[in-house]
C-alpha positions in Angstrom: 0.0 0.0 0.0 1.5 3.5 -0.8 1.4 7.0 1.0 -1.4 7.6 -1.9 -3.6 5.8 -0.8 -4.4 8.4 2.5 -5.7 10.3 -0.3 -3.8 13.4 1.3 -2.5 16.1 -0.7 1.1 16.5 -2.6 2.4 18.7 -0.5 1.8 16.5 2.9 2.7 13.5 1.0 6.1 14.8 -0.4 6.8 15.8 3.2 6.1 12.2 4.6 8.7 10.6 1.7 11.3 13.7 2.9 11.1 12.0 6.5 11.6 8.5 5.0 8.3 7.0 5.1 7.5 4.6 2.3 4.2 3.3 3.1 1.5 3.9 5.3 1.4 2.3 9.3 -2.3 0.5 9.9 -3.6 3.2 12.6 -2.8 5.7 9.8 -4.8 3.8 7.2 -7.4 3.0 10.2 -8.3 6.9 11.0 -7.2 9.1 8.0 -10.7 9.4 6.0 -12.8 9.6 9.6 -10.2 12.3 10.7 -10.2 14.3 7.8 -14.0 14.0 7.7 -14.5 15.3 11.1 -15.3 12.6 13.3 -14.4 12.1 16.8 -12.0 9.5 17.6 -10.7 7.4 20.3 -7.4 5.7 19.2 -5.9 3.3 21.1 -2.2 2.5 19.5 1.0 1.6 21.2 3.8 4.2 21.4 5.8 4.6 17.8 2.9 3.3 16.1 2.5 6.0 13.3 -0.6 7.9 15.1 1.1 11.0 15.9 2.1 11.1 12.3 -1.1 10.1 11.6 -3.4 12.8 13.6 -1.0 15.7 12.3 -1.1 14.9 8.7 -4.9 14.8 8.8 -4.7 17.8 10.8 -2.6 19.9 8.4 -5.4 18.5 5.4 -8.1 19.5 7.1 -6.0 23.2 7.5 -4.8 23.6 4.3 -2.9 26.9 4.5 -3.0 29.9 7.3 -6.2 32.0 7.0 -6.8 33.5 10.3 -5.2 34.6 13.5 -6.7 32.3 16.1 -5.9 29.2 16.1 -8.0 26.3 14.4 -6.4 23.1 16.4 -5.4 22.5 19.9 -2.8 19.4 20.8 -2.8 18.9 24.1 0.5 16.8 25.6 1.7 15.5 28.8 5.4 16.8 29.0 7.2 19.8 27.7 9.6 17.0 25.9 6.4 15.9 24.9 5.1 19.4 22.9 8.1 20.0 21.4 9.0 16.7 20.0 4.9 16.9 18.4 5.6 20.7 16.9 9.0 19.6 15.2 6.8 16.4 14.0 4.4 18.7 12.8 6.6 21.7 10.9 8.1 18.9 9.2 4.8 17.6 7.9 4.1 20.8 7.2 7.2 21.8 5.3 5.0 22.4 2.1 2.5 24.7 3.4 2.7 28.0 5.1 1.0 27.2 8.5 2.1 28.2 11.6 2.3 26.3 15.0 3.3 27.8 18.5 4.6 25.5 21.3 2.9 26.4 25.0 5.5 25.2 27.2 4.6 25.5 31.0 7.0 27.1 33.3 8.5 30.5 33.0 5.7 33.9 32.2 3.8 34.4 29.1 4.2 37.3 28.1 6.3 35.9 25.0 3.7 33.4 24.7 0.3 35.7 24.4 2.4 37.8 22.0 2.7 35.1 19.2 -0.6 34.5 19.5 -1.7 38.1 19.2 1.0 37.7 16.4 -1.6 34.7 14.6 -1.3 31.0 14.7 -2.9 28.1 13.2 -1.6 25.2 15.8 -1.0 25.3 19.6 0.5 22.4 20.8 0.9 22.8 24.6 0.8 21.1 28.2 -3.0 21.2 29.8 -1.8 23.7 32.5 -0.1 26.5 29.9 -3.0 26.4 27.5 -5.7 26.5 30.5 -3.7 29.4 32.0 -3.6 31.1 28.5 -7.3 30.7 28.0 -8.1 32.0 31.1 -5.7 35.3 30.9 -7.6 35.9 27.5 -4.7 35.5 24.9 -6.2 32.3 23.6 -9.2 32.7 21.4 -10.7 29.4 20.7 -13.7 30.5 18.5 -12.1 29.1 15.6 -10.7 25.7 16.5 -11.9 22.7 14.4 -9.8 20.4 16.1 -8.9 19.5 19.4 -6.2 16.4 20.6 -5.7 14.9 23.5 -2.2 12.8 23.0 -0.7 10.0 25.0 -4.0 10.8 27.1 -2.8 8.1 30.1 0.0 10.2 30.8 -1.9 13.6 30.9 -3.8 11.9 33.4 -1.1 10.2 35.0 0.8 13.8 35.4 -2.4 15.5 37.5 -3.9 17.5 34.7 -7.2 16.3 35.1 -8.5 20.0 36.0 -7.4 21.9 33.2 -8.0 18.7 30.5 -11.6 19.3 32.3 -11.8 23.0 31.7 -10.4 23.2 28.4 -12.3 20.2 26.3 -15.8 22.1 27.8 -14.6 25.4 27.1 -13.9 24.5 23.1 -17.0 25.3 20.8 -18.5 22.5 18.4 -15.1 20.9 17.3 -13.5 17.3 16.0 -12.4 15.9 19.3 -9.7 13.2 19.3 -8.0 10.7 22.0 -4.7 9.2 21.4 -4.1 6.9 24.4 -1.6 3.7 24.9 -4.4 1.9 27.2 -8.1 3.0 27.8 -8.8 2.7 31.0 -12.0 3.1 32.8 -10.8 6.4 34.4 -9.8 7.5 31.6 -12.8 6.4 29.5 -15.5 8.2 32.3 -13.0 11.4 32.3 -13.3 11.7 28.4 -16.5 10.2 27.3 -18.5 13.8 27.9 -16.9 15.4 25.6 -16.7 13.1 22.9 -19.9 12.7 20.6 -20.3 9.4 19.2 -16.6 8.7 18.6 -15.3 6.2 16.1 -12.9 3.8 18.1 -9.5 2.4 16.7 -7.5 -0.2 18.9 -4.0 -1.5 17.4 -2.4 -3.9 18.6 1.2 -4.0 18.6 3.0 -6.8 16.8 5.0 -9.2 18.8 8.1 -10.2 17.4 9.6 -12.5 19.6 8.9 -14.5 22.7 11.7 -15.1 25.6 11.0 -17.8 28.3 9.5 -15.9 31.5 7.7 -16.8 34.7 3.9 -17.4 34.3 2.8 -14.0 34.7 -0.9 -12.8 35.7 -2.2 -9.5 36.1 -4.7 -8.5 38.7 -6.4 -5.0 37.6 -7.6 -3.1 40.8 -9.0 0.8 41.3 -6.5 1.8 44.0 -3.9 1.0 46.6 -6.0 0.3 49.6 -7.7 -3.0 47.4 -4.1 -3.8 46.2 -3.2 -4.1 50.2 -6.5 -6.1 50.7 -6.0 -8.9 48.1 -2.2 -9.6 48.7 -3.4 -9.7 52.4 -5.7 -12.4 50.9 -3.4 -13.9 48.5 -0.8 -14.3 51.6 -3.1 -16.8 53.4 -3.1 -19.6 50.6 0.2 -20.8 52.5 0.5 -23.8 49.9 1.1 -21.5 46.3 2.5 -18.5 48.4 4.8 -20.8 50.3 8.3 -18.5 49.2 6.9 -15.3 48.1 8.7 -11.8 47.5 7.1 -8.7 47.1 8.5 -5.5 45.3 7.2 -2.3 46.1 8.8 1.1 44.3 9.5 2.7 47.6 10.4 2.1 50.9 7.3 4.5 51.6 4.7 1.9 49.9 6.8 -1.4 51.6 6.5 0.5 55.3 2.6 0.7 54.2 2.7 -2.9 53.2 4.5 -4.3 56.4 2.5 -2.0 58.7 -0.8 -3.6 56.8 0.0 -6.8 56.8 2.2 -7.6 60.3 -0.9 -8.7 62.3 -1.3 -11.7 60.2 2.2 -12.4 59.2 4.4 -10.1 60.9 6.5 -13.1 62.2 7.1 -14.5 58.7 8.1 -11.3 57.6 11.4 -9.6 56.8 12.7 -6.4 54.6 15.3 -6.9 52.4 18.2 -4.6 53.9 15.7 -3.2 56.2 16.3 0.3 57.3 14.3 0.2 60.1 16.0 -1.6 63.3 12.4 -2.4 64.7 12.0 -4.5 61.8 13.2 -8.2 60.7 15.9 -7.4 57.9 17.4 -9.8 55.4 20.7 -9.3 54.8 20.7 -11.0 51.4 18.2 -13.0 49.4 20.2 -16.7 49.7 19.4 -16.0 53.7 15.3 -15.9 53.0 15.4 -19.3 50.3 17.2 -21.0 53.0 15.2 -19.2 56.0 12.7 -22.2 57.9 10.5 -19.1 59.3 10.3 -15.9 57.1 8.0 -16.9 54.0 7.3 -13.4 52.7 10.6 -11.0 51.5 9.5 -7.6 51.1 11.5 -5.5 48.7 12.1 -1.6 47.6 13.2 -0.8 43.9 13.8 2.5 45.1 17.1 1.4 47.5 17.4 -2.1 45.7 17.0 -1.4 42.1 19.9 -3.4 41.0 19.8 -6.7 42.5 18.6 -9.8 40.7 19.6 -12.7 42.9 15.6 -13.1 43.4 15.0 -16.8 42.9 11.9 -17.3 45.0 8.9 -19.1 43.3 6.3 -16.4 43.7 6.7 -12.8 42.8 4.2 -10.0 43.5 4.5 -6.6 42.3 2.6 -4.5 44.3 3.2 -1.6 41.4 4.7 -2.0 38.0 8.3 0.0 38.1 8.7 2.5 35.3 12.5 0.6 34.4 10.7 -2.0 32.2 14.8 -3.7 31.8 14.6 -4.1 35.4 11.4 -5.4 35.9 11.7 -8.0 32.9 14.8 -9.1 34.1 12.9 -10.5 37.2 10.2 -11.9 34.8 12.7 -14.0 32.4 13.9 -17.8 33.2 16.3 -19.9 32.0 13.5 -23.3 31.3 11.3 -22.5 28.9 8.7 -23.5 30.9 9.1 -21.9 34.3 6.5 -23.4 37.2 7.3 -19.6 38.9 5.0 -17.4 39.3 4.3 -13.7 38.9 1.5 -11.6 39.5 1.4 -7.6 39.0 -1.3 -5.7 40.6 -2.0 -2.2 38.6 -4.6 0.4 38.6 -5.8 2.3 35.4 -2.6 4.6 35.3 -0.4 2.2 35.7 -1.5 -0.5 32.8 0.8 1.3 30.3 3.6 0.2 32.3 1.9 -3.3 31.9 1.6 -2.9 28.2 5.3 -2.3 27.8 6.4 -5.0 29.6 4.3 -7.5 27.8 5.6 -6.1 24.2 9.4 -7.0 26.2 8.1 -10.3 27.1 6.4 -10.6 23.7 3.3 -12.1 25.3 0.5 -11.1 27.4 -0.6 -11.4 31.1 -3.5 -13.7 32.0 -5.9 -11.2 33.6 -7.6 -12.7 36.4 -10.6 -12.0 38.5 -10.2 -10.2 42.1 -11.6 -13.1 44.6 -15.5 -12.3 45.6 -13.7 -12.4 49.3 -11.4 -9.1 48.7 -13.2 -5.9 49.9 -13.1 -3.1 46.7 -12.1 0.1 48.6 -14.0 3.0 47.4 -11.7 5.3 45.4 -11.7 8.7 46.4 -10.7 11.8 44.3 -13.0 14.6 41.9 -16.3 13.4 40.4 -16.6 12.4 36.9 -17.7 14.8 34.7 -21.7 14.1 33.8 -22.2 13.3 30.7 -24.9 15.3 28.8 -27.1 13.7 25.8 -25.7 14.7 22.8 -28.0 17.1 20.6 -26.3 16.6 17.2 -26.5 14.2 14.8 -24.8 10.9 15.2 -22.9 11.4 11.9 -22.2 15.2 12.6 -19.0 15.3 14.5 -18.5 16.4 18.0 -20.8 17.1 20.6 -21.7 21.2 21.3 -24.5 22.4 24.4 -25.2 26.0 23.0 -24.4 28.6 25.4 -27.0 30.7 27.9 -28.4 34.1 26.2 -27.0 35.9 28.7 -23.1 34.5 28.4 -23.2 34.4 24.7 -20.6 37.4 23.5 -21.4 39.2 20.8 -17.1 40.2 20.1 -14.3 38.4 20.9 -11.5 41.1 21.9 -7.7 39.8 20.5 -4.9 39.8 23.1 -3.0 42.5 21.3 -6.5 44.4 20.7 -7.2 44.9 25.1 -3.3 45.8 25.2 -4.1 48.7 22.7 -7.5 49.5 24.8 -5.1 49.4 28.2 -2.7 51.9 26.4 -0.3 49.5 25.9 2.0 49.1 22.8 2.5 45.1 21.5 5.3 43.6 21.2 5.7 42.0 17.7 8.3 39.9 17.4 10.4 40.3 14.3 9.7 38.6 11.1 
């Protein structure tokens, strides 16, 4: 299949072959005629998968050339790495055309910032928090935009930018809304379903090229710490599997937690690996616990312990996936190719990406099993889901738009440079 077929214009598609692309990737070929159509979309791709590629070069089609000051699309990333690695993407797509994009990087004032937009752009590609705070100082006019993107939408949440994501995606007027997410989570899905309007979902999966000889792995998916304390406290009593067990933890923070929670049924055949504490049972090194008649559970910190791999017990549990995916698949691999040791990871929503990369490492997939009936589900605390409203345009329209109150509908829209001219100020234009 060729480049072509995207039925995209010359210009983008002479850009793609300039960046050494030969062919199409399959989310690319998946979204391109819904994008450019207008439709709302949820794709959910693995990282390097061609669908940042792919949302820009619809992006810059549905654009066509600079026409206007405001900006028409909104890109919404996690990271200041993040944004700037998506606007040199972008220019380079764009190399053809004569649109313009402007990075809103947090941190530092804005004064620079509002002044290229009073200057005109066609793109904003910016962190939740920098384009919230621009909206809300009134440099960011948002009238025009015809498309809005939330990418690597996991790790916008993950990063705490669940208030302005909020403020932002109901501020936008009657637009193409799309999600670009590794996983889809429930907590993601409830967060972002209200402001999509009957979206067309796209899940790749990613290719496995290879398959090394690991533990057998399972994956227990739970909504918060308090339940992950609950069922290891429940897995720990079926003394016959759980016979030799280690735990990792990421910090010596979560495994005091752990011990504190679980010492009044097993505090006796506990120990911490190179404890800290001198209250508490420490194991010098692991050949002590294999060999050990009393301790059956070893619990272990990646944050002081990173490095060690002498852990030969039969079970592992990972009370929370470790964002070092070598050193957490280096605890999964064996030498047999059939390995009768187990693993089991427990993860909530925002950590299942971590998940996902360790089983394209592995090049297989966790069995996901059931949380036991006898496990209490703590309630998870934190802000209330946005309600969702029923749409009022047609299925086949595009995004979803609740027309404003009489009395907060504006009837101008002021420019940033326009109330510094009103204030008596002069603009500063940068120099072209």
């Amino acid at each position: 299949m060729s480049l072509e077929s995207l039925k995209l214009n010359k210009q983008i598609i002479s850009a793609m072959k300039e960046m050494g692309m030969e062919q199409p990737r399959e989310v690319q070929s998946a979204i391109m005629s819904r994008l450019i159509g207008g439709q709302d979309l949820v794709v959910i791709a693995p990282k390097d998968s061609g669908r940042t590629t792919g949302y820009l070069a619809g992006i810059i089609m549905r654009l066509k050339y600079a026409v206007e000051e405001a900006p028409r699309a909104i890109i919404l990333a996690h990271s200041n790495e993040e944004v700037q690695a998506i606007a040199t993407q972008a220019r380079a797509l764009a190399i053809h055309t004569d649109l313009r994009f402007m990075e809103a990087l947090s941190g530092g004032g804005m004064e620079a910032q509002m002044n290229e937009l009073a200057d005109g752009t066609d793109v904003i590609i910016g962190t939740p928090d920098r384009i919230r705070a621009l909206y809300l100082k009134l440099g960011l006019n948002v009238n025009r935009v015809i498309s809005y993107v939330v990418d690597n939408a996991e790790l916008v949440l993950k990063q705490g930018h669940l208030l302005p994501l909020r403020e932002i995606s109901r501020s936008l007027p009657k637009c193409q809304r799309m999600v670009f997410t590794t996983v889809y989570p429930p907590k993601l899905e409830v967060e972002m379903t209200p402001f999509l309007n009957y979206p067309y979902v796209v899940e790749i999966e990613e290719a496995i090229e290879k398959q090394i000889p690991v533990r057998q792995s399972f994956c227990y998916l739970v909504p918060n710490f308090k339940t992950k304390l609950n069922l290891i406290g429940h897995l720990l009593e079926d003394r016959e599997v759980f016979d030799k067990v280690v735990i990792f933890a990421n910090t010596r923070q979560t495994v005091g937690k752990l011990y504190q929670f679980l010492h009044a049924k097993f505090g006796d055949e506990m120990a911490w690996y190179q404890s800290a504490d001198m209250e508490i049972p420490s194991l010098m090194n692991m050949e002590a616990f294999a060999f050990h008649s009393t301790y059956r559970i070893a619990l272990v910190d990646n944050e002081r312990n990173g490095e060690e791999t002498a852990f030969e017990a039969p079970v592992h549990i990972h009370l929370d996936p470790p964002a070092d995916i070598d050193l957490w698949l280096q605890r999964f691999v064996e030498e047999e190719e059939e390995s009768s040791r187990l693993a089991f990871v427990l993860s909530t929503d925002l950590e299942l990406i971590h998940v996902k990369e360790l089983e394209s490492a592995m090049g297989q997939k966790m069995e996901e099993l059931e949380i036991p009936a006898e496990v209490k589900i703590e309630k998870t605390t934190g802000a209330k889901a946005v309600k969702k409203e029923e749409p009022k345009e047609d299925p086949t329209q595009g995004g979803a738009f609740t027309p404003k109150k009489a009395s907060n509908v504006k009837e101008h829209n002021y420019k940033y440079k326009d109330k510094r001219k009103m204030a008596g100020k002069v603009s500063k234009r940068r120099n072209s």
